[in-house]
C-alpha positions as a Markdown table, in Angstrom:
| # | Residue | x | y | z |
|---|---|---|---|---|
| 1 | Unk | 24.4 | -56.6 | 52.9 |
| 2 | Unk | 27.0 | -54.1 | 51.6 |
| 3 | Unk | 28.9 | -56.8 | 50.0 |
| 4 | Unk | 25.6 | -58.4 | 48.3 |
| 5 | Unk | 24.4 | -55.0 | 46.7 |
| 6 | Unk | 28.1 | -54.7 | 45.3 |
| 7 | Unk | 27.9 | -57.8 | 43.6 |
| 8 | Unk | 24.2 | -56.8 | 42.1 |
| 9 | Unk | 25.2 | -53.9 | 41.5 |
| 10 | Unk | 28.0 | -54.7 | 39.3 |
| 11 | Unk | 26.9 | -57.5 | 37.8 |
| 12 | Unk | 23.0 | -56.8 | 36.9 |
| 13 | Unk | 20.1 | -59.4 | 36.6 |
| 14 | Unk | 22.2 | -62.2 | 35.5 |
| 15 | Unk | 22.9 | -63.1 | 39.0 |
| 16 | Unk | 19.3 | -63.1 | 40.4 |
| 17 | Unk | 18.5 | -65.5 | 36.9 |
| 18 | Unk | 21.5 | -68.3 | 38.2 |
| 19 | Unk | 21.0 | -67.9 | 41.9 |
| 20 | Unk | 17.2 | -68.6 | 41.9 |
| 21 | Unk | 17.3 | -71.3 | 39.3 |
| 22 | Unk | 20.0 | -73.3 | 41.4 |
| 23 | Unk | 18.0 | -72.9 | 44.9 |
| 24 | Unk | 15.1 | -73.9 | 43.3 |
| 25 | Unk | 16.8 | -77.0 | 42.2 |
| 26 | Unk | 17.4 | -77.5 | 45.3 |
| 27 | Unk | 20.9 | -76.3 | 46.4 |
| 28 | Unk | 21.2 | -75.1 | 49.7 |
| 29 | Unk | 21.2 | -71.0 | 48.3 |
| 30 | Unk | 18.8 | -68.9 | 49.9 |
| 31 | Unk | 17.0 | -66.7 | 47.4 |
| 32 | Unk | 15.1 | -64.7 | 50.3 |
| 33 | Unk | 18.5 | -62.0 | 51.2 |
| 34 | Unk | 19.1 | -61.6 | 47.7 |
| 35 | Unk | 15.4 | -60.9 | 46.8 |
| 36 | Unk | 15.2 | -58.2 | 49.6 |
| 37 | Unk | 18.8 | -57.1 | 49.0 |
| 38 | Unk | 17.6 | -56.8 | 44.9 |
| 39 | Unk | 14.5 | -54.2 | 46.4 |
| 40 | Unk | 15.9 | -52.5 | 48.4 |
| 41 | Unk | 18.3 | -51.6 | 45.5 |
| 42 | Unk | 15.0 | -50.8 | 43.1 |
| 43 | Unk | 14.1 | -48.5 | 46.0 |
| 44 | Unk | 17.1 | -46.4 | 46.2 |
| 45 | Unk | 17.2 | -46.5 | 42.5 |
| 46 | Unk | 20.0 | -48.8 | 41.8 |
| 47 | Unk | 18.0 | -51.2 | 40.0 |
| 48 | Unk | 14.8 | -51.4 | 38.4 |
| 49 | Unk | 12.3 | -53.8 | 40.3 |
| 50 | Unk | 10.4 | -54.8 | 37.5 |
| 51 | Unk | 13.6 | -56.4 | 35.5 |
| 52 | Unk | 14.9 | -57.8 | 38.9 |
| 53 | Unk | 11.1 | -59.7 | 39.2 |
| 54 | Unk | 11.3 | -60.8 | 35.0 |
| 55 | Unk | 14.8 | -63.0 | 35.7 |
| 56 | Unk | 13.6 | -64.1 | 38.9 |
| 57 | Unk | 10.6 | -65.6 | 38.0 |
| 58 | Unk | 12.0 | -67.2 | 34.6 |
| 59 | Unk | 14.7 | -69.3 | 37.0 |
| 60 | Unk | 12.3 | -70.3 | 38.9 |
| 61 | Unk | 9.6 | -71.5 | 36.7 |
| 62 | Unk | 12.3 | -73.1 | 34.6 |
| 63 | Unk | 13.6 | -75.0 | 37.7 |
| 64 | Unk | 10.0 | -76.0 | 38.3 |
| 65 | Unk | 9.4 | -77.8 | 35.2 |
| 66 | Unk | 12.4 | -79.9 | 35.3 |
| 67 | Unk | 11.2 | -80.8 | 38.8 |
| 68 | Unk | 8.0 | -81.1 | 36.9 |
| 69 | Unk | 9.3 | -83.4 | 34.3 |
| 70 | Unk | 11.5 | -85.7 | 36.9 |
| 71 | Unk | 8.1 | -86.4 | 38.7 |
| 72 | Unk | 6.0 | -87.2 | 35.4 |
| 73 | Unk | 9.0 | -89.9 | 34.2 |
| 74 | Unk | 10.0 | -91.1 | 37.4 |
| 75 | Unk | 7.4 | -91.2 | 39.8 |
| 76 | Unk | 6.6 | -90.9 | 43.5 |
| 77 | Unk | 10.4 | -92.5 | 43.9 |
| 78 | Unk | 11.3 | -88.5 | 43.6 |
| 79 | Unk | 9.6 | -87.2 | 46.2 |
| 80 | Unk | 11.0 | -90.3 | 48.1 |
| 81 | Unk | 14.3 | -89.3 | 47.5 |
| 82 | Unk | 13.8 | -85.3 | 48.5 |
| 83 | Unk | 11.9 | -86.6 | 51.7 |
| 84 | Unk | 15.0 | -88.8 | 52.6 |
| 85 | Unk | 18.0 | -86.1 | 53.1 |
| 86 | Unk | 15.9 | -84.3 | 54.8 |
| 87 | Unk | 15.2 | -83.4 | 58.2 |
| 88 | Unk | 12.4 | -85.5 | 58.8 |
| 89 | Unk | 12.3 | -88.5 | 56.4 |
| 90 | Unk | 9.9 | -90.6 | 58.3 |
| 91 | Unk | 7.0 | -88.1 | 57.6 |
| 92 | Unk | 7.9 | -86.0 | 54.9 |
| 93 | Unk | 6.3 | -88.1 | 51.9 |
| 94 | Unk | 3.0 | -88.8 | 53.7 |
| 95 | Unk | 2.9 | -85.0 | 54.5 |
| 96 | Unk | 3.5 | -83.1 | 51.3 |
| 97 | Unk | 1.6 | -86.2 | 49.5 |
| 98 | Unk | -1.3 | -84.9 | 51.6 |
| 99 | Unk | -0.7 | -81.4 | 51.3 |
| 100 | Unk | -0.5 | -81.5 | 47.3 |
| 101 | Unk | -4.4 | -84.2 | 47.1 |
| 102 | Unk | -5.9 | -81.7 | 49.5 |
| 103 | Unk | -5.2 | -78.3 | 47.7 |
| 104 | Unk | -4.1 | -79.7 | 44.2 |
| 105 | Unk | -2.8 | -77.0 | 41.8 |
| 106 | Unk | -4.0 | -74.2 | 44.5 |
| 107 | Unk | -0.8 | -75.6 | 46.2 |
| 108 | Unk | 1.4 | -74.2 | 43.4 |
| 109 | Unk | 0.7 | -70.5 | 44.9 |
| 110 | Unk | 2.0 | -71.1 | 48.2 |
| 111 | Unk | 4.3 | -74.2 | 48.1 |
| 112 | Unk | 7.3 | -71.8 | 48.1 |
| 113 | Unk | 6.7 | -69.9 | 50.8 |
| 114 | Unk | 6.4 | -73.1 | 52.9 |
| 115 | Unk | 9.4 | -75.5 | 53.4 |
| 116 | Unk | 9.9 | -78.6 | 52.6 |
| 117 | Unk | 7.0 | -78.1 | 50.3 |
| 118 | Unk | 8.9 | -75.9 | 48.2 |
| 119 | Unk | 10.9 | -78.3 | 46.1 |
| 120 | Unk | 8.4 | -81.5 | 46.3 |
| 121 | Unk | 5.2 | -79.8 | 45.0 |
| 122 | Unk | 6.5 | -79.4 | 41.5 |
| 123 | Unk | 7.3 | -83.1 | 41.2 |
| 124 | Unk | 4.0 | -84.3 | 42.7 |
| 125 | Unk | 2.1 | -81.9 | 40.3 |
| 126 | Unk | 4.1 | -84.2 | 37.6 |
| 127 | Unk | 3.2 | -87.5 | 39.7 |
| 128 | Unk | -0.5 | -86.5 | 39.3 |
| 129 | Unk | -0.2 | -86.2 | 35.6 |
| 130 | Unk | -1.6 | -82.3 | 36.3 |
| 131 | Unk | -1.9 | -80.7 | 32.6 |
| 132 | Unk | 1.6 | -79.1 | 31.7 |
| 133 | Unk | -0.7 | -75.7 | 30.8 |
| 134 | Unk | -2.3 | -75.8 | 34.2 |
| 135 | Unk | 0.9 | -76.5 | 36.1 |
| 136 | Unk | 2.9 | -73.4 | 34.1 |
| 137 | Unk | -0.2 | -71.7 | 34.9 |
| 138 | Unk | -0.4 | -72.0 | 38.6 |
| 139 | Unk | 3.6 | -73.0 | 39.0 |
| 140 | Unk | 4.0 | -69.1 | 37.5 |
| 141 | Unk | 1.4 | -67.5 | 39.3 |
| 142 | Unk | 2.9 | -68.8 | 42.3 |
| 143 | Unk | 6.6 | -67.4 | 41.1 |
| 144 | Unk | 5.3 | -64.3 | 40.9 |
| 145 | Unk | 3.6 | -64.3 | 44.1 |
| 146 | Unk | 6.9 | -65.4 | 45.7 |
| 147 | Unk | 9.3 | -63.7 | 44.2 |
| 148 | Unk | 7.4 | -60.4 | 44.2 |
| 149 | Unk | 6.7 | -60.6 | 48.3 |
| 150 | Unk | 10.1 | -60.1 | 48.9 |
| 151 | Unk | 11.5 | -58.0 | 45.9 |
| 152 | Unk | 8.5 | -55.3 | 47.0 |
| 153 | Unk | 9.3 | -55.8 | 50.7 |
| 154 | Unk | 12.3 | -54.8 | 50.0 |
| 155 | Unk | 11.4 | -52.0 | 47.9 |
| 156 | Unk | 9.2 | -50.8 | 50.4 |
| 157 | Unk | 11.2 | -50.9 | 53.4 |
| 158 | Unk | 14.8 | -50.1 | 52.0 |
| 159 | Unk | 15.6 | -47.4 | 54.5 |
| 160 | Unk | 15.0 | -50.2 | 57.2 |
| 161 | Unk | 16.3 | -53.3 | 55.8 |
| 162 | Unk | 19.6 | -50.6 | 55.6 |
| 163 | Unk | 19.6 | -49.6 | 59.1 |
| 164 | Unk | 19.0 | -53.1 | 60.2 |
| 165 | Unk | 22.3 | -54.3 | 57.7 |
| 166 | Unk | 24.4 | -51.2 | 59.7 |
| 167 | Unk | 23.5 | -53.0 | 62.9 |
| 168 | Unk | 24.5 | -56.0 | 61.9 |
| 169 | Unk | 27.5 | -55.2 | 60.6 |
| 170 | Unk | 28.6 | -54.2 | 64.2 |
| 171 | Unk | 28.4 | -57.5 | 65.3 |
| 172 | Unk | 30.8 | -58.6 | 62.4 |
| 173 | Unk | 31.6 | -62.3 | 62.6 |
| 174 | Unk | 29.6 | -63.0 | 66.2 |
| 175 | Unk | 26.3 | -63.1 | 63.9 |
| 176 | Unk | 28.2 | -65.5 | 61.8 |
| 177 | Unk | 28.5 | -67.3 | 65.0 |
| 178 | Unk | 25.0 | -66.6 | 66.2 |
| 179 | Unk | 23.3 | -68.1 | 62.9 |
| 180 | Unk | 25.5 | -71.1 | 62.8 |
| 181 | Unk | 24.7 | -71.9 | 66.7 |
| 182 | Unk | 21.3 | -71.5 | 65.9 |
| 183 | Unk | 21.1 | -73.5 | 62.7 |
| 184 | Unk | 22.9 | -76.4 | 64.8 |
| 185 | Unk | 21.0 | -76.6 | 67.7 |
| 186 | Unk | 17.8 | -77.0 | 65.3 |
| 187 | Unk | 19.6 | -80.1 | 63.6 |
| 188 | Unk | 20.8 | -81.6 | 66.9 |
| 189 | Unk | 17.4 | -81.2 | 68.0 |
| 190 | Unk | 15.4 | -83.2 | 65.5 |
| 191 | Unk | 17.6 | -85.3 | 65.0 |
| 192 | Unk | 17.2 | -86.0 | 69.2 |
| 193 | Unk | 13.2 | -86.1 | 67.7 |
| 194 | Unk | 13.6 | -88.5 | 65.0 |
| 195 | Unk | 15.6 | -91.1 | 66.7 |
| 196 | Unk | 13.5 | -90.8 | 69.8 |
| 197 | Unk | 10.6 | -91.6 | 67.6 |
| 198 | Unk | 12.8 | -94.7 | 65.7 |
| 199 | Unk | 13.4 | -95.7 | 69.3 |
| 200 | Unk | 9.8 | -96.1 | 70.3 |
| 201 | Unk | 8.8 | -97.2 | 67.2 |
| 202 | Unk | 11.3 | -100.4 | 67.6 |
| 203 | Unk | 9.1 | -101.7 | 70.5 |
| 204 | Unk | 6.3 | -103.1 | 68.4 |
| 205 | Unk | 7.7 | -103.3 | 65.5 |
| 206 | Unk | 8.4 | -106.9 | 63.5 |
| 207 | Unk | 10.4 | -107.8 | 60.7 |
| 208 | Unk | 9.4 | -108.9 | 57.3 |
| 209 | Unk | 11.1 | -112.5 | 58.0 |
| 210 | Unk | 8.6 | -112.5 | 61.4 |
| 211 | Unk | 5.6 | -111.9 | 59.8 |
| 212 | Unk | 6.4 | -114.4 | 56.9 |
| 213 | Unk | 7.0 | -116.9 | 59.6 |
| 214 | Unk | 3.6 | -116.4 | 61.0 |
| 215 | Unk | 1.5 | -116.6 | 57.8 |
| 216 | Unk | 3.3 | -119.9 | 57.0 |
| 217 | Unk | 1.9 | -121.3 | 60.4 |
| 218 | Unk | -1.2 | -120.0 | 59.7 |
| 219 | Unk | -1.4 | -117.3 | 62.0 |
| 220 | Unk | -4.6 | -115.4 | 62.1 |
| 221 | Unk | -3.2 | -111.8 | 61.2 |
| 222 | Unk | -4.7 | -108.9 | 59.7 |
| 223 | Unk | -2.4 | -107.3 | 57.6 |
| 224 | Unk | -3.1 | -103.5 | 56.7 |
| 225 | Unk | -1.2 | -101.5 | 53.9 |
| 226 | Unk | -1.3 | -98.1 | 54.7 |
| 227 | Unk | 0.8 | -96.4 | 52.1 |
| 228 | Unk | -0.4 | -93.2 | 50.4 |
| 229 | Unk | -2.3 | -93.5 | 47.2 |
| 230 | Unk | 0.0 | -92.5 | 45.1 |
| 231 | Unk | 3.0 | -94.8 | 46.9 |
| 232 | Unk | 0.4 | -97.8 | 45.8 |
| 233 | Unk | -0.5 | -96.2 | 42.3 |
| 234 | Unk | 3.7 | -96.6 | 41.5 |
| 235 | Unk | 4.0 | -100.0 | 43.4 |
| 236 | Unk | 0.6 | -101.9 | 43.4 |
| 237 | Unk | 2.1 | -104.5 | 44.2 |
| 238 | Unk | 1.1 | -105.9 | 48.2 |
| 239 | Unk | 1.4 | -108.8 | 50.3 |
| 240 | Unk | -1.5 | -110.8 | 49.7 |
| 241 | Unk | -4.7 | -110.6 | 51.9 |
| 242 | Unk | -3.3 | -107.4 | 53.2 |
| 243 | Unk | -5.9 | -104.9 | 53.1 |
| 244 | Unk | -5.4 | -101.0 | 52.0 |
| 245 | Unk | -6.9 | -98.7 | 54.2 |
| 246 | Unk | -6.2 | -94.6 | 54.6 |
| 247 | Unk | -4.6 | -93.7 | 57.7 |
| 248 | Unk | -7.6 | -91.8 | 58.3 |
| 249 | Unk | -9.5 | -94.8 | 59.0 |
| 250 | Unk | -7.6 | -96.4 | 62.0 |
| 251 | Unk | -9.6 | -93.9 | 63.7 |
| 252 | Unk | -12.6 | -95.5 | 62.5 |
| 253 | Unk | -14.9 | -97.1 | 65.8 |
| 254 | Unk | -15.5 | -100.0 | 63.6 |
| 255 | Unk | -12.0 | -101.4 | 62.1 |
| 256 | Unk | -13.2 | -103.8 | 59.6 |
| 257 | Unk | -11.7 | -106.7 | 61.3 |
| 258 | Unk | -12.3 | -108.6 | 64.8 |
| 259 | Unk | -11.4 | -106.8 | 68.0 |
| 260 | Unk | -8.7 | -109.5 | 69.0 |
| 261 | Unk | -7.1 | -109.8 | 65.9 |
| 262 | Unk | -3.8 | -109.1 | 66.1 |
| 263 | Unk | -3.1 | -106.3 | 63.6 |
| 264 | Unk | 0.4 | -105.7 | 61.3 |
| 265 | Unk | 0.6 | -102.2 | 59.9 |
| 266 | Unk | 3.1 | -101.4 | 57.2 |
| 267 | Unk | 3.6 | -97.8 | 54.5 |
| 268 | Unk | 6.5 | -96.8 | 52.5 |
């Protein structure tokens, strides 16, 4: 922490403006330390909290509406592309697609205080064609919100966040150690998840050159497309006869085909 307050110390805002605009591109550079680090500095007078919240909330608005922009000229093929380095590909698009139709612009105030969501929300709100003046609206109200949690935590509990940077500077490079062990057993572990998953997903599955086969012998099989609304607003395109159904209604009592029907399900 010592050697984070020298380097805001010395060189001012200018280094809150460039951090938080390049994590919230997306680069792996965790805003959260520096935030804290930044007020707990405004509480022991080193810096003024107010200009340390301005330069934070610029970045990451500005960061926002490029994400904002990408989504409105490319599509859901964005989101598609965040969801597939990360940690779990297989339900990341379905799950922040859901996320963002339930709770619309609302989700601008908390989407960066939840991961994952953080980065794809401002491209979706660009996929749903939102209103630029309601997404700078919500996207900046949300900045604020973020950005000034951690800037006043910090302020506010300076004298502990310092006494808890003492004791972790006696454990020197072991917390190094500690955080890195942790961070790896968290990737080994769903990665273990995900192919588990892939693995029992491979029993039932068929391939695309299977199910052709069948529908040229004139198979009865009920085909259901079950990609998100917006995957089928970018692609309409579908196999024909398939039917599109929400996931949501598998659960139905009544599918609406017959009971011994064998059934092919397919999404993005």
């Amino acid at each position: 922490m010592h050697a984070l307050s020298n380097i805001l110390i010395g060189h001012g805002y200018i280094i809150l403006l460039v951090w938080v605009f390049l994590e919230q591109l997306g680069l792996p550079l965790p805003s959260t330390p520096l935030l804290l680090v930044a007020g707990a500095l405004s509480g022991a007078g080193k810096l003024n909290v107010f200009y340390a919240l301005a330069p934070s909330v610029t970045a990451s608005v500005t960061a926002d509406i490029v994400w904002y922009e990408l989504g409105h000229r490319k599509g859901v093929k964005v989101v598609q592309w965040l969801c597939r380095i990360s940690l779990e590909p297989d339900s990341c698009v379905r799950r922040t697609e859901g996320v963002f139709e339930r709770q619309g612009a609302k989700s601008l105030l908390f989407a960066k205080f939840v991961p994952g969501l953080n980065v794809v929300a401002t491209p979706l709100a660009g996929i749903f064609h939102m209103k630029f003046r309601k997404f700078l609206l919500f996207d900046s109200l949300g900045a604020l919100l973020w950005a000034g949690t951690f800037l006043f935590g910090g302020f506010l509990f300076s004298d502990q966040l310092e006494v808890i940077a003492k004791a972790a500077s006696t454990l020197g490079g072991w917390l190094v150690v500690l955080l890195l062990v942790a961070l790896a057993g968290y990737v080994l572990f769903k990665f273990y998840a995900r192919r588990k998953f892939l693995h029992e997903l491979r029993i039932s599955r068929i391939s695309v050159d299977e199910l052709k086969e069948k529908i040229d012998a004139g198979e009865e099989v009920t085909i259901v497309d079950l990609r998100h609304s917006l995957d089928f607003e970018a692609d309409p395109e579908t196999i024909p006869g398939a039917l599109h159904l929400d996931s949501k209604q598998l659960s139905e009592a009544k599918p609406p085909w017959p009971p011994e029907r064998e059934v092919v399900l397919y999404c993005t």
